[in-house]
N, C-alpha and C positions, 0 to 999 in steps of 0.2 A: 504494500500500500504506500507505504513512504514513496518507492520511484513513480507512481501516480503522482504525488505530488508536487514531486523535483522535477518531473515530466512540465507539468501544467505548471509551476512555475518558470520552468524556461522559456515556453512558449508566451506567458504573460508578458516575460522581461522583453523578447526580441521582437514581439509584433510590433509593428508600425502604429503612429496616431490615426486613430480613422477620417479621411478628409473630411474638413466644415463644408455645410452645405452652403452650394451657391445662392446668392440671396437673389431676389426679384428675378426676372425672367432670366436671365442670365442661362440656365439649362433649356428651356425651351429654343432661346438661341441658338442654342450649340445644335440642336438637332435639329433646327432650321436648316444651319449653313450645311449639316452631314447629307440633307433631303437638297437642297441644292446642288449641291458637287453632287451625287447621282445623279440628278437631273440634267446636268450638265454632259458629264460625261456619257450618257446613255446613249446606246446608237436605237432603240426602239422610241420612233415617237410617243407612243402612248403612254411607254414606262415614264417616260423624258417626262410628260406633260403630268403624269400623276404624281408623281416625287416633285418638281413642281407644286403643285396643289399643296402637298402635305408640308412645303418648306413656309411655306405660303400661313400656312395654319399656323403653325408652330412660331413664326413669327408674328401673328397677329396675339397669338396668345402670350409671345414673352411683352409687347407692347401693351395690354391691360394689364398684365402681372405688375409692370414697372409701374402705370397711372396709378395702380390700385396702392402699389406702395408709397408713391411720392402725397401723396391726398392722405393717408395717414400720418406723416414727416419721419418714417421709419427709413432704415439708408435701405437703397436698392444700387445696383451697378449700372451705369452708364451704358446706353446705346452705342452703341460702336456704327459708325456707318459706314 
């Protein structure tokens, strides 16, 4: 039982801090731009044009995320344009 616990404690000591979450849209963003670079690179139109759509989405929703945050004076991250 002891090396169960010299086990689990090594693992506690060497794990990494788990990353802080991004704040206001900031993640929505990021999977904007991933559905755009498909979209872009896509040699099917249609695929082109639905990744499109959903970069499209994903960006409208980090742009209320941010209004929703700035309207309460909580910090959110800066649009990047």
């Amino acid at each position: 039982m002891t090396s169960t616990n010299n086990d689990t404690a090594a693992v506690v000591t060497n794990a990494s801090p788990a990353p802080l979450p991004r704040s206001g849209g900031a993640w929505a963003r990021d999977l904007g731009d991933q559905y755009s670079k498909i979209a872009r690179t896509s040699t099917d139109p249609q695929q082109a044009e639905a990744n499109a759509a959903e970069a499209r989405t994903y960006y409208d929703i980090a742009d209320r995320m941010d209004r929703a945050i700035s309207d309460t004076g909580q910090p959110g991250e800066e649009h990047k344009p």
